[in-house]
VOBA-1610 file (N, C-alpha, C; in pm, whole numbers, padded with zeros to 5 digits, always signed):
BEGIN
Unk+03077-04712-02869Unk+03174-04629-02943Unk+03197-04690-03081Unk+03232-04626-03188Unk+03219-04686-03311Unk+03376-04699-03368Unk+03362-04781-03425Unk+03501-04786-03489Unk+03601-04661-03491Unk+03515-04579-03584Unk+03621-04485-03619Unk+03647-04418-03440Unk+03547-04398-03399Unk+03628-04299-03268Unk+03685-04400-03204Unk+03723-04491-03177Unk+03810-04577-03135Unk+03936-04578-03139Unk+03964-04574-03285Unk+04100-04577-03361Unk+04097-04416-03298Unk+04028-04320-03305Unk+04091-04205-03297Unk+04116-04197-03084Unk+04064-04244-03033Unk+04093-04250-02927Unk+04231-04300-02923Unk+04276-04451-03019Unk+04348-04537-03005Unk+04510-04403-03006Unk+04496-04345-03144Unk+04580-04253-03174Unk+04631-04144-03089Unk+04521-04090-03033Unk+04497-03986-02959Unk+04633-03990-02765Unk+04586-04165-02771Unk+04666-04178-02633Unk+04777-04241-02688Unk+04797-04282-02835Unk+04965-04336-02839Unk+05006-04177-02845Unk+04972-04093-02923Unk+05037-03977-02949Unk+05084-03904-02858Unk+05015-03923-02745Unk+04992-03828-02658Unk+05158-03877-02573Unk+05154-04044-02577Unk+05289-04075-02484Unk+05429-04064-02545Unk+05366-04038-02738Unk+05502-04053-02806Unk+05554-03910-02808Unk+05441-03789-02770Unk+05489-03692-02733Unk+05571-03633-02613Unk+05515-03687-02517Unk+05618-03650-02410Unk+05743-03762-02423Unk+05713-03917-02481Unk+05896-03922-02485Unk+05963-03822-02565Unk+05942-03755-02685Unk+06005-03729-02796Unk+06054-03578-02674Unk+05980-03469-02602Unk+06003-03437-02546Unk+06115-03463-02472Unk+06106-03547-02375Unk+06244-03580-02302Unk+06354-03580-02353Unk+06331-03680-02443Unk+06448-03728-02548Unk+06491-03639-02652Unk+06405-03564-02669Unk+06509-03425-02740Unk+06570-03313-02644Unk+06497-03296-02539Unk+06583-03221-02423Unk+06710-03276-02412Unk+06736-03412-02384Unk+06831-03496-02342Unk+06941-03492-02427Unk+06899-03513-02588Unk+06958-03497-02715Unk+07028-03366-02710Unk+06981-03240-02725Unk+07032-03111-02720Unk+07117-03090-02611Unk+07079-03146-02508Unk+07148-03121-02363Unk+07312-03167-02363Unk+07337-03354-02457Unk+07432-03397-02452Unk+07537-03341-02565Unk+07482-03274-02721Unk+07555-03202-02789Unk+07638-03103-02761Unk+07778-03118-02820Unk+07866-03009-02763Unk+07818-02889-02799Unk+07892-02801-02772Unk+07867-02635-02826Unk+08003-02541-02857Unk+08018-02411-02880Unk+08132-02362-02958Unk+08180-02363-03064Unk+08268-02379-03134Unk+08342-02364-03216Unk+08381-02483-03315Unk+08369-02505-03415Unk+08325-02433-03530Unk+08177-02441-03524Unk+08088-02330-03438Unk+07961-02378-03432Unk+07889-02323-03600Unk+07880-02240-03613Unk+07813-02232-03782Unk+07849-02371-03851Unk+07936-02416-03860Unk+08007-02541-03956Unk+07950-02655-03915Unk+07952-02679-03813Unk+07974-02823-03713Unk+07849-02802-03619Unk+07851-02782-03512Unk+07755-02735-03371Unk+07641-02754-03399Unk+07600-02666-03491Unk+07492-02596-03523Unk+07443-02695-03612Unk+07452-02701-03743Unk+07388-02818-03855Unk+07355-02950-03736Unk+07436-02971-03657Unk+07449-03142-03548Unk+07307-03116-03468Unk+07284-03002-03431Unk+07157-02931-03375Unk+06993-02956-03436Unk+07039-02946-03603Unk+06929-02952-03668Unk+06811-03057-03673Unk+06867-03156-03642Unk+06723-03266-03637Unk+06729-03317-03538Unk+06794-03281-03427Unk+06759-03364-03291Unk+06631-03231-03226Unk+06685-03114-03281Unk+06596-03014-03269Unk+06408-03033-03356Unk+06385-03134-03415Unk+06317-03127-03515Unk+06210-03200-03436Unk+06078-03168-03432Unk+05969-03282-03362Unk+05952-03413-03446Unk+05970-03528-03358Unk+05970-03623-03470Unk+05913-03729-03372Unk+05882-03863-03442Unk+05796-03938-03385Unk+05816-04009-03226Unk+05988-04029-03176Unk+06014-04048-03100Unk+05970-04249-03065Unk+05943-04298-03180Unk+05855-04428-03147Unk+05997-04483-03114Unk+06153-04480-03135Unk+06246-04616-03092Unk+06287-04566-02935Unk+06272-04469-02883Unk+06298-04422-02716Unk+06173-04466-02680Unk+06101-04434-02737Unk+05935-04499-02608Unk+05939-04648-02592Unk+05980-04723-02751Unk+06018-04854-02727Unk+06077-04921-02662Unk+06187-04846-02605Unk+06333-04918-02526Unk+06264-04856-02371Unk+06263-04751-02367Unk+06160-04684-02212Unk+06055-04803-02202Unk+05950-04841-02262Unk+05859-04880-02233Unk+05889-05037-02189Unk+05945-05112-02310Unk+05965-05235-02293Unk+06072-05261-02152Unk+06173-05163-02129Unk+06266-05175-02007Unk+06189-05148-01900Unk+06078-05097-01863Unk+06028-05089-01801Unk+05865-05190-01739Unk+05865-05263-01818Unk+05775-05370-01836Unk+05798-05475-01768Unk+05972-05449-01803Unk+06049-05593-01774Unk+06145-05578-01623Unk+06093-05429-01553Unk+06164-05434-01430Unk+06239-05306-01409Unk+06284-05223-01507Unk+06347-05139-01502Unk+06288-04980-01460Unk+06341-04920-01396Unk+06304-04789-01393Unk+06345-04693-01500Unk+06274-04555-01532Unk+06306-04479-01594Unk+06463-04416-01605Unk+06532-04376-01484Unk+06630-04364-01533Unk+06729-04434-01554Unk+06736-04520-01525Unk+06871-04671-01609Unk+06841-04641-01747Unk+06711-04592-01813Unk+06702-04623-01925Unk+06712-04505-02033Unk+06754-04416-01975Unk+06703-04290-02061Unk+06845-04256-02148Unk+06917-04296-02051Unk+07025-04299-02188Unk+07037-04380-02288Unk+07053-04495-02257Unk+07038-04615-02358Unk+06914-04571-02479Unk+06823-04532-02439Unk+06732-04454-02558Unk+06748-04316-02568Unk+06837-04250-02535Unk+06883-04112-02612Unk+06997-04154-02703Unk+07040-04251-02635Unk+07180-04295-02792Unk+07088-04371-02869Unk+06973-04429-02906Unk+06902-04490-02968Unk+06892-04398-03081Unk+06807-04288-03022Unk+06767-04137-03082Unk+06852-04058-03150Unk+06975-04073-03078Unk+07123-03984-03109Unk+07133-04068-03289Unk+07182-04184-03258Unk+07179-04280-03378Unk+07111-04255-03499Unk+06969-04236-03466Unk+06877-04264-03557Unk+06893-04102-03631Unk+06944-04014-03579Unk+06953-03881-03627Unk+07063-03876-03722Unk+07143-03966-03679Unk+07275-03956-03745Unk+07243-04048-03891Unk+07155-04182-03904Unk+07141-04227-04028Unk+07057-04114-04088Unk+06932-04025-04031Unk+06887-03978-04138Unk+06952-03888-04194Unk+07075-03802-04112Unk+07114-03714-04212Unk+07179-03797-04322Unk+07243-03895-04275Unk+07312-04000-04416Unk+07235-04027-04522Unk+07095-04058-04482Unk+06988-04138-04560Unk+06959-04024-04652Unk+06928-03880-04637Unk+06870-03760-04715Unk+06961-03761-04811Unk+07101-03768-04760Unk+07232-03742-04874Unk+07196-03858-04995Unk+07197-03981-04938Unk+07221-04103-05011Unk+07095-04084-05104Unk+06948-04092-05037Unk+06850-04048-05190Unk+06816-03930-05211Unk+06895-03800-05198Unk+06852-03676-05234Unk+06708-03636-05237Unk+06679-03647-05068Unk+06587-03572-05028Unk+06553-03453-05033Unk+06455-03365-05021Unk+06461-03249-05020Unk+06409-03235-04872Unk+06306-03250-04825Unk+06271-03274-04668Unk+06264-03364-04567Unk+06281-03301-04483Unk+06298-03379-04316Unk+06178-03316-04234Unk+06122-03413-04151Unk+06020-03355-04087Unk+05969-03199-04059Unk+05894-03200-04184Unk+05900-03051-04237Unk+05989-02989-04301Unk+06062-02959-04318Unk+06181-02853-04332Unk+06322-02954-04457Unk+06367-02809-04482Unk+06471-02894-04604Unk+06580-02967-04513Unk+06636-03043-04597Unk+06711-03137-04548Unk+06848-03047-04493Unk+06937-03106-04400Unk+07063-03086-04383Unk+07131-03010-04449Unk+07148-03185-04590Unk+07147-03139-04693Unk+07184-03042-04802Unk+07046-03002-04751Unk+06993-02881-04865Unk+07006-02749-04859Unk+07007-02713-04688Unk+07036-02583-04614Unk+07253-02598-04621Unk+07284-02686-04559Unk+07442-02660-04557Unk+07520-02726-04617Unk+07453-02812-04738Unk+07564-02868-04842Unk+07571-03013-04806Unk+07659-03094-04863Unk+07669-03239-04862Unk+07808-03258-04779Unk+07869-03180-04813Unk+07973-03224-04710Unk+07965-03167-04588Unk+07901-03031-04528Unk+07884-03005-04381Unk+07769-03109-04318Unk+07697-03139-04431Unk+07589-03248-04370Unk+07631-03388-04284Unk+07723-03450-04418Unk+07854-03568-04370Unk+07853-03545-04292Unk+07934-03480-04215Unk+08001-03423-04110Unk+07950-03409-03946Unk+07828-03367-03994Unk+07719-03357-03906Unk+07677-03476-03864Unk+07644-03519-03933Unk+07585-03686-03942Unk+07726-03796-03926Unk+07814-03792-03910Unk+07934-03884-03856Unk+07945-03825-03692Unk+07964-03697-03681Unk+07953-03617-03539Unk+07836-03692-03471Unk+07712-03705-03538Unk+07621-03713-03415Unk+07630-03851-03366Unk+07704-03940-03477Unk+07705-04075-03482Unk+07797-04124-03317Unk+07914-04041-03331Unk+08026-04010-03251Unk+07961-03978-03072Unk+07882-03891-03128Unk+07797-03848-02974Unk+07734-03968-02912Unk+07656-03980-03031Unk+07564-04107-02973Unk+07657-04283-02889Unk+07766-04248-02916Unk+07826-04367-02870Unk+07857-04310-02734Unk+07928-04101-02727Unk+07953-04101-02586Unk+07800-04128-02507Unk+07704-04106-02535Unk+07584-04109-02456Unk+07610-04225-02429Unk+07593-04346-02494Unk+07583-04433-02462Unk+07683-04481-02299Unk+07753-04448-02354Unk+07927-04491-02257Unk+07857-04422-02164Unk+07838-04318-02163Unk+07820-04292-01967Unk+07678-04316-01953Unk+07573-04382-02023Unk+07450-04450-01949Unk+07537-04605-01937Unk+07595-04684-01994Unk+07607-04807-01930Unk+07715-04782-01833Unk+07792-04704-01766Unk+07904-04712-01656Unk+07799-04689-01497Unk+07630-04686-01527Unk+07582-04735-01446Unk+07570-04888-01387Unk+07565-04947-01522Unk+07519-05125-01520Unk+07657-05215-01452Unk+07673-05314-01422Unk+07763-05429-01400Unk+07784-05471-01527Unk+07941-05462-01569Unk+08020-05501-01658Unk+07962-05629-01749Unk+07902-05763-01732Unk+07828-05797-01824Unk+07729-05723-01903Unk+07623-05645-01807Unk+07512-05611-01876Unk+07560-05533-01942Unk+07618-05434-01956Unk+07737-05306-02002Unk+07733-05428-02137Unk+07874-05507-02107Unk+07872-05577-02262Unk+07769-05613-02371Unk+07657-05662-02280Unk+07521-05671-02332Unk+07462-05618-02452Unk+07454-05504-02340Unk+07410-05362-02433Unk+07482-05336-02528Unk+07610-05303-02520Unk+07698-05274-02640Unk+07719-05326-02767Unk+07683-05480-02734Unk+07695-05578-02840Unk+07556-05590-02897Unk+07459-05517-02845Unk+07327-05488-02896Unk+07346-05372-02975Unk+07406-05304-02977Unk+07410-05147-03001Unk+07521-05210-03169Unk+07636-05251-03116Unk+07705-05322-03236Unk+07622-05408-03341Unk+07557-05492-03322Unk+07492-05579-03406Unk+07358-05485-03465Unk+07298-05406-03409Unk+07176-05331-03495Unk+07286-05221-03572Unk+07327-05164-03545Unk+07440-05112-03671Unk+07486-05158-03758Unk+07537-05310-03788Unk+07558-05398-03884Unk+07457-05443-03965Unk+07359-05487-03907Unk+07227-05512-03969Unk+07170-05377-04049Unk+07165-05268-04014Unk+07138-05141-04060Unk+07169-05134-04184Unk+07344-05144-04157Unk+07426-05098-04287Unk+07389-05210-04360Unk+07378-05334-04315Unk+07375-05460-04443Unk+07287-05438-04516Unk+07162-05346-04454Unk+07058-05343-04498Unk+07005-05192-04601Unk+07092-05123-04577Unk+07112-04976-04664Unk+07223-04996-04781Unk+07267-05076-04760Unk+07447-05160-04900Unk+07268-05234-04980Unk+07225-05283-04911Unk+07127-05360-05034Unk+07041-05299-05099Unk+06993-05196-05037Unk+06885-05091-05094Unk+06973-05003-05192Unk+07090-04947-05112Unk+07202-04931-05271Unk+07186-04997-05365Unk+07217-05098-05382Unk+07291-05217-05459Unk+07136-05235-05531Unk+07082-05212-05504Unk+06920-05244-05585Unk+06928-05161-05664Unk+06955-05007-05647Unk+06918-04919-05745Unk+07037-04888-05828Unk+07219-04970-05786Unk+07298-04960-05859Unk+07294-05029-05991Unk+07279-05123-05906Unk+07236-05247-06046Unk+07103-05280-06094Unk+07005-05162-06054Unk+06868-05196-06155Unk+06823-05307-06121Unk+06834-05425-06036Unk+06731-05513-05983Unk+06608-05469-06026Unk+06530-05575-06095Unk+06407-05556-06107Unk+06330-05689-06071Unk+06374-05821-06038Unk+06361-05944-06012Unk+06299-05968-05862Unk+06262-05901-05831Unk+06236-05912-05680Unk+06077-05923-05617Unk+06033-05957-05529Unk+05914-06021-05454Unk+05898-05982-05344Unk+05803-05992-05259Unk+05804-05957-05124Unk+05906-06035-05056Unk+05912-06140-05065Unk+06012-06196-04975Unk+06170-06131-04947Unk+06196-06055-05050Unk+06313-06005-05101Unk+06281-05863-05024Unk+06179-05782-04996Unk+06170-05680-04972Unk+06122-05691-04829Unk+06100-05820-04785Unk+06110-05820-04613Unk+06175-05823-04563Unk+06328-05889-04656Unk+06454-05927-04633Unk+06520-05816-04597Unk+06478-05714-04664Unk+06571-05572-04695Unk+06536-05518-04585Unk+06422-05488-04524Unk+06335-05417-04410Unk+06381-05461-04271Unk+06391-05576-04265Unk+06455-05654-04205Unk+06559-05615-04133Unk+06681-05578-04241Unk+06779-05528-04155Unk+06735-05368-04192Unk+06708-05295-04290Unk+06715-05161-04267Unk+06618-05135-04193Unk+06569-05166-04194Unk+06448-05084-04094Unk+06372-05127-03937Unk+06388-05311-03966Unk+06294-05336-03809Unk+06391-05364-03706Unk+06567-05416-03756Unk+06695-05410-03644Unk+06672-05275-03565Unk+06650-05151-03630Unk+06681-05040-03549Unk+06545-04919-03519Unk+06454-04998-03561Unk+06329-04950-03535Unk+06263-04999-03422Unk+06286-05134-03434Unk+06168-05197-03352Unk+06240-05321-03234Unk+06277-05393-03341Unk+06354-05475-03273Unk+06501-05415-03158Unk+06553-05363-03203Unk+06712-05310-03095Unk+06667-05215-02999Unk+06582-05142-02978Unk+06469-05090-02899Unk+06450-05178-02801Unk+06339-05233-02814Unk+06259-05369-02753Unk+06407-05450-02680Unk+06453-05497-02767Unk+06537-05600-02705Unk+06657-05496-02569Unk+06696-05408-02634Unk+06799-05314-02528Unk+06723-05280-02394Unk+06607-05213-02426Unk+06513-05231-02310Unk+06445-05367-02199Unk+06441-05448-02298Unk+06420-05606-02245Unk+06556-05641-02171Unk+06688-05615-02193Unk+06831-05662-02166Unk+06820-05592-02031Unk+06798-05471-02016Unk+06856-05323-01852Unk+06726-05439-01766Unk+06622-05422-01831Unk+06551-05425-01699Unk+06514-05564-01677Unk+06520-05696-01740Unk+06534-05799-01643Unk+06722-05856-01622Unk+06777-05739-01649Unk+06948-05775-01613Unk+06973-05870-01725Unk+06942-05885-01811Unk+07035-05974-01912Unk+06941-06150-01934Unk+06819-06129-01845Unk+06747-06278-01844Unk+06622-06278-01929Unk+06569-06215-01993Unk+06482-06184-02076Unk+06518-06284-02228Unk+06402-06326-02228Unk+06408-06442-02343Unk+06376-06310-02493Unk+06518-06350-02611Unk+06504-06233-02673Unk+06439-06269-02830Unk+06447-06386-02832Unk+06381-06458-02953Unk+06246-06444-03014Unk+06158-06441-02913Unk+06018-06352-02939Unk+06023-06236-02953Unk+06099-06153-02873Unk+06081-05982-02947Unk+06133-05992-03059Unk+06236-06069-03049Unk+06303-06032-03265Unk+06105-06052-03364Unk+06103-06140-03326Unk+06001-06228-03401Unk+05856-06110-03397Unk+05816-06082-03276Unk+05729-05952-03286Unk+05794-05830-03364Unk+05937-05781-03306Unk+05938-05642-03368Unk+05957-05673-03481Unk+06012-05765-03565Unk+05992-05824-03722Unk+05860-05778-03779Unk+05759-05817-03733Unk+05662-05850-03797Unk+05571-05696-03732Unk+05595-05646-03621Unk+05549-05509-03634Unk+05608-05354-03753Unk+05753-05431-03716Unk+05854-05328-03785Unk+05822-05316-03963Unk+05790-05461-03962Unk+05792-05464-04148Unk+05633-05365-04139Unk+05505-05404-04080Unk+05385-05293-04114Unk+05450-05189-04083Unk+05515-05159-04043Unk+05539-04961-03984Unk+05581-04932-04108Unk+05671-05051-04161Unk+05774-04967-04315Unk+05661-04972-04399Unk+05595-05060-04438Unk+05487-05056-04526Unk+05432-04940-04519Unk+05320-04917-04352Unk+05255-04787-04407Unk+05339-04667-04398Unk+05474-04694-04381Unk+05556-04537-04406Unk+05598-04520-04604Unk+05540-04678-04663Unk+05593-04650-04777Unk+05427-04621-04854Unk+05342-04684-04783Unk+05205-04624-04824Unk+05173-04451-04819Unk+05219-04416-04645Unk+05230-04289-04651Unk+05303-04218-04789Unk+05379-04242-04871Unk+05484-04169-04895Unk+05408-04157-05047Unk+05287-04236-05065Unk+05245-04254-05216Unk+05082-04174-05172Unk+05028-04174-05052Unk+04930-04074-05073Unk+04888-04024-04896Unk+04986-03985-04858Unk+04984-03908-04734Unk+04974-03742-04765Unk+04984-03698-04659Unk+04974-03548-04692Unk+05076-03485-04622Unk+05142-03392-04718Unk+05270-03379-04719Unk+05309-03292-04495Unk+05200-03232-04574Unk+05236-03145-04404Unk+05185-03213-04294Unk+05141-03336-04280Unk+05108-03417-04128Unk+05247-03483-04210Unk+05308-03545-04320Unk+05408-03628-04339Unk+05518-03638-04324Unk+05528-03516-04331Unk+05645-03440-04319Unk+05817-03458-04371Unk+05783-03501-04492Unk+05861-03583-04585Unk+05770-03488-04714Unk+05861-03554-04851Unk+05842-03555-04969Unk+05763-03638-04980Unk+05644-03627-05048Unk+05540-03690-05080Unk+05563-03709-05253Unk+05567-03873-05244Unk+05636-03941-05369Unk+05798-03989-05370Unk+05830-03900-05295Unk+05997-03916-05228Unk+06051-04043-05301Unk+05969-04131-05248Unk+06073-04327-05257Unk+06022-04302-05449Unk+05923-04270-05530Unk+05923-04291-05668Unk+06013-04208-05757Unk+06049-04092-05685Unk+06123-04026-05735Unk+06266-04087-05769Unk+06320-04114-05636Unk+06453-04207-05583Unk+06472-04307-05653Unk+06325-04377-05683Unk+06294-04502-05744Unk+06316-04630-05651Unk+06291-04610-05523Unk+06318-04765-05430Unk+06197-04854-05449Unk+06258-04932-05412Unk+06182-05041-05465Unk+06157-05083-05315Unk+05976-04998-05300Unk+05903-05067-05215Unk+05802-05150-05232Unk+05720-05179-05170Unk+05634-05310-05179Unk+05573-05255-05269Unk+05497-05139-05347Unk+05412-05135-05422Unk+05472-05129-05506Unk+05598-05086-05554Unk+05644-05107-05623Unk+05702-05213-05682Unk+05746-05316-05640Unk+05816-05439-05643Unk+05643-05500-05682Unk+05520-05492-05594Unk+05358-05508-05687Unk+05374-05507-05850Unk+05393-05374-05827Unk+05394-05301-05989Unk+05430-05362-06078Unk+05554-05416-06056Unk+05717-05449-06160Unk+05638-05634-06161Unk+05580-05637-06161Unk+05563-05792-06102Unk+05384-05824-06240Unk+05309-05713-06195Unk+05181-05681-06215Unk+05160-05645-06352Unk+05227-05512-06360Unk+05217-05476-06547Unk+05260-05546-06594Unk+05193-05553-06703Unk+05172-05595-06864Unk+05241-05475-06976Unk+05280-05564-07092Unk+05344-05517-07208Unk+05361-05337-07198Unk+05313-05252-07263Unk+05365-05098-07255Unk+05366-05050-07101Unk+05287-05089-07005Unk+05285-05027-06905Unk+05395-05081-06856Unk+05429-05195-06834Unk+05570-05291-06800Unk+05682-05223-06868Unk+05683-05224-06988Unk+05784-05110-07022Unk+05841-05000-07026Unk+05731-04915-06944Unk+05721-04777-06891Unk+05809-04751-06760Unk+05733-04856-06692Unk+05817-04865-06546Unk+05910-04906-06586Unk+06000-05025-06647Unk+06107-05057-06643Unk+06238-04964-06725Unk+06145-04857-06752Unk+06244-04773-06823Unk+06248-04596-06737Unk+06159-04587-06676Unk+06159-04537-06550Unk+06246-04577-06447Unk+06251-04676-06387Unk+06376-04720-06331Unk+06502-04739-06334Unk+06519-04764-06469Unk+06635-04721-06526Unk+06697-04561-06496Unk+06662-04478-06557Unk+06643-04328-06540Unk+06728-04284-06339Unk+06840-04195-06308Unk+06819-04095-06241Unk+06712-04069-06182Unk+06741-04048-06094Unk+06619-03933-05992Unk+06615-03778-06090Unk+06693-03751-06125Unk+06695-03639-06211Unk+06626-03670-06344Unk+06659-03709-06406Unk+06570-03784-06513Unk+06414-03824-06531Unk+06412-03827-06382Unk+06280-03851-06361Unk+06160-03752-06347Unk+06096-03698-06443Unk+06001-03573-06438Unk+05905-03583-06340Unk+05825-03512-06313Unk+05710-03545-06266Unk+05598-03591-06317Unk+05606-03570-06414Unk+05529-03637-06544Unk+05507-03767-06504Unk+05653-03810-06524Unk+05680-03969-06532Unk+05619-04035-06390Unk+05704-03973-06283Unk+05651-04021-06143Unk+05499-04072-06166Unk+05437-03917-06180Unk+05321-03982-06163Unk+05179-04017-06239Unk+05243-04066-06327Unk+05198-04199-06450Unk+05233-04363-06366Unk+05350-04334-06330Unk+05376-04454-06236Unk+05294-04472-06136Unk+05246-04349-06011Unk+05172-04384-05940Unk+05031-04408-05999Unk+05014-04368-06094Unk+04831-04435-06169Unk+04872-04541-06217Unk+05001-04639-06205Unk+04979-04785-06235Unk+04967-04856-06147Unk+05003-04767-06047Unk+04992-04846-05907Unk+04823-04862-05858Unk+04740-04760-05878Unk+04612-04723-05905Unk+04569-04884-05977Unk+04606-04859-06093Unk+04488-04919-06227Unk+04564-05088-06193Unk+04702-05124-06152Unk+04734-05281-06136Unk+04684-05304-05996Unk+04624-05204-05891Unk+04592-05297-05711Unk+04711-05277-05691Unk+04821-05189-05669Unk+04908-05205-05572Unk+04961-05141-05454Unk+04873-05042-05411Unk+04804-04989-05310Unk+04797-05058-05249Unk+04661-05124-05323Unk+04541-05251-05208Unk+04639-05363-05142Unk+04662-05390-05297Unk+04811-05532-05243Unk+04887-05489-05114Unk+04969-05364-05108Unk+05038-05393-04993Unk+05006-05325-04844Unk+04884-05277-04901Unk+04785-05250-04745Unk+04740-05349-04705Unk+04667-05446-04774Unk+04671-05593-04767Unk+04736-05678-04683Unk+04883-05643-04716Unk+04980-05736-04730Unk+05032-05728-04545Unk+05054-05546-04542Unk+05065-05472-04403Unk+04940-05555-04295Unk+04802-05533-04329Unk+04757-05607-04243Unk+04717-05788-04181Unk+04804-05830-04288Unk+04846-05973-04257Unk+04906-05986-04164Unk+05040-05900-04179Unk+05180-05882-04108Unk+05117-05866-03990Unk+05025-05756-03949Unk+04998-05708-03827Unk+04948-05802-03743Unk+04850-05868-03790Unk+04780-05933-03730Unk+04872-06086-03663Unk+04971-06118-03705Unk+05089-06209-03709Unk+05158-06134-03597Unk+05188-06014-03588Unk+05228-05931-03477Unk+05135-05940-03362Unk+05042-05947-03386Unk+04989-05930-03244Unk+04973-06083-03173Unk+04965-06184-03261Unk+04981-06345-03171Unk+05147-06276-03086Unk+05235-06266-03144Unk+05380-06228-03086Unk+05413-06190-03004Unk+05315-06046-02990Unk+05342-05997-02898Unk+05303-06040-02744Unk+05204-06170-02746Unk+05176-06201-02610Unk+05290-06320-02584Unk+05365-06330-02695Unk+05440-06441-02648Unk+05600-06377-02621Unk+05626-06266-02704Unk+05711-06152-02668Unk+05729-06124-02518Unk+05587-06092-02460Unk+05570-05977-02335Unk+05506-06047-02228Unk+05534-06205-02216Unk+05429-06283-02115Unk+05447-06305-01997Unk+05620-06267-02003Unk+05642-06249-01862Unk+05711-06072-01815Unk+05643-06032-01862Unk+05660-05886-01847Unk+05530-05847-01728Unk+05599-05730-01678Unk+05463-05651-01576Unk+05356-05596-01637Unk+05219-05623-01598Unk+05110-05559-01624Unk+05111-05383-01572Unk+05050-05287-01698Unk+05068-05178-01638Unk+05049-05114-01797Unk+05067-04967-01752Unk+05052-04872-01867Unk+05143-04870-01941Unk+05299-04896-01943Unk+05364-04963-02048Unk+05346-05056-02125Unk+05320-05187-02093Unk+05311-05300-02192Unk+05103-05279-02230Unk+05072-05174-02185Unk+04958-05116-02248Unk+04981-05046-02348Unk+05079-04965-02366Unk+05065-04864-02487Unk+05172-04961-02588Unk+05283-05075-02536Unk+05298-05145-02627Unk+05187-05199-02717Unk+05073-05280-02669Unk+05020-05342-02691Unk+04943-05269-02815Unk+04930-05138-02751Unk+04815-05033-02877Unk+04867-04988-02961Unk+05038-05032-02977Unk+05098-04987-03072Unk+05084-05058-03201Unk+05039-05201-03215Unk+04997-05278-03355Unk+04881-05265-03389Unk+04767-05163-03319Unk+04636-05128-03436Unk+04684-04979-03425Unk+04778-04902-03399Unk+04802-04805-03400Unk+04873-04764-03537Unk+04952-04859-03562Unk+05010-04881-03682Unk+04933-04856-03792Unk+04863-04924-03811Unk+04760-04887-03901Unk+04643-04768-03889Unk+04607-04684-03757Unk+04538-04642-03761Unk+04586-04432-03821Unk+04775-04519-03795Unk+04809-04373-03814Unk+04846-04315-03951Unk+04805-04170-03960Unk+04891-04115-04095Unk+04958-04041-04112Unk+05068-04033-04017Unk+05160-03949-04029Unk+05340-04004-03971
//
């Protein structure tokens, strides 16, 4: 078999399992949302992206890994529908905060019911996601219960610490920054509640609270930072309808992702001055013109290459981890499709 059909095999069977979780877990999602009144206002918008097909990768994480480690499917399905519940509730926040125009496919919140029914929506689902939670742990014994909760507390803190900094970058024009600075950021925005609070919540149900948690931080770290990478690679030359996002989105916004933070680092005299006055600039301000002159510096300085590069360093650092992550976990088709999830990473584009 040759490379390429490999990877497409590889894809073919993660997809296939991230589809039926996303399945469940949006049944589950819709199932636990209230209904009635003020449904046009409220109900309905709260509906909109749990309704939306989406990748489903932080429920298969917490399913899979809880189950590796001892647990059965249903102890766990709540604990990863409030995962899911959660993660619905930052993106409607996240669209507001960089004026998105799309969400997996379709206009944002947003964009269809305004900024403040969106709020609204997105604090509601936030609200839900905690009752889910509450009646999946009034299964567990009162430690593990605490467990969980204080798992659920601490990847929320990390989140926000980590979305106040990605603010705070584009409030104050930071332009001083390195990878190290932008693993930092990923770190908490993105691998606490991607990869890592997943893994570990699932690791907590199913060996009861005895699961050594220091190696999963350390794997989903170092898986979580490639996922953000190629979601920020995706975002500079993916295709919009497998992407299902704004394609250019983060240059528009102007975040400062790895190729970018390349860039700012890389150019020289007028081109250096281009970007740094580009950044300066509104998202409004920002033409398309401009955008993408920026992305042909990313072109003509390697900063593409650089942080595809950079992604498959990371990965490969992920996968020593993960045997030291998962070594006393059960052999089986879970900690199998874990396992295919770090060349999967890379093999996917969407």
């Amino acid at each position: 078999m040759t490379s390429t059909a490999e990877r497409a095999a590889l894809v073919s069977v993660v997809d296939e399992r991230l589809r039926e979780v996303a399945k469940l877990v949006r049944r589950s999602m819709l199932d636990a949302l209230p209904d009635g009144e003020p449904n046009q206002w409220l109900y309905a918008p709260m509906r909109a992206y749990p309704s939306r097909p989406g990748k489903a990768l932080r429920p298969a994480l917490c399913l899979s890994a809880g189950r590796a480690f001892g647990a059965d499917a249903d102890e766990l399905l709540g604990a990863a529908v409030a995962i899911e519940m959660l993660h619905n509730a930052f993106l409607v926040h996240d669209d507001i905060a960089d004026g998105s125009e799309m969400r997996r496919g379709r206009p944002t919140l947003a964009a269809t019911h305004g900024i403040a029914a969106a709020l609204n929506a997105g604090d509601a689902l936030a609200v839900v996601a905690g009752q889910v939670l509450r009646r999946a742990t009034r299964r567990f014994d009162r430690d593990l219960a605490e467990l969980v909760w204080a798992e659920f507390d601490t990847m929320a803190m990390r989140t926000l610490e980590g979305q106040a900094t990605e603010v705070g970058w584009l409030l104050d024009n930071i332009e001083n920054l390195g990878p190290e600075d932008y693993l930092n950021l990923i770190m908490h925005k993105t691998c606490w509640y991607t990869t890592i609070h997943p893994l570990r919540v699932g690791a907590i149900v199913g060996s009861r609270g005895t699961a050594e948690l220091g190696p999963l931080v350390r794997f989903g770290f170092h898986f979580g930072a490639a996922f953000q990478i190629r979601d920020d690679l995706l975002n500079l030359v993916g295709d919009e309808r497998l992407y299902g996002k704004e394609i250019l989105g983060d240059l528009y916004e102007g975040k400062r992702t790895l190729p970018l933070i390349h860039l700012l680092s890389a150019a020289q005299g007028r081109d250096r001055d281009m970007v740094r006055d580009y950044l300066r600039r509104t998202r409004a301000e920002r033409s398309s013109e401009l955008v993408c002159e920026v992305r042909a510096l990313m072109d003509r300085y390697g900063s593409i290459a650089f942080a595809s590069e950079f992604a498959e360093g990371i990965l490969l650092v992920a996968e020593e981890y993960f045997e030291q992550a998962f070594a006393h976990a059960r052999p089986g088709p879970d900690l199998e499709f874990l396992r295919a999830l770090v060349p999967y990473v890379w093999a996917r584009w969407r």
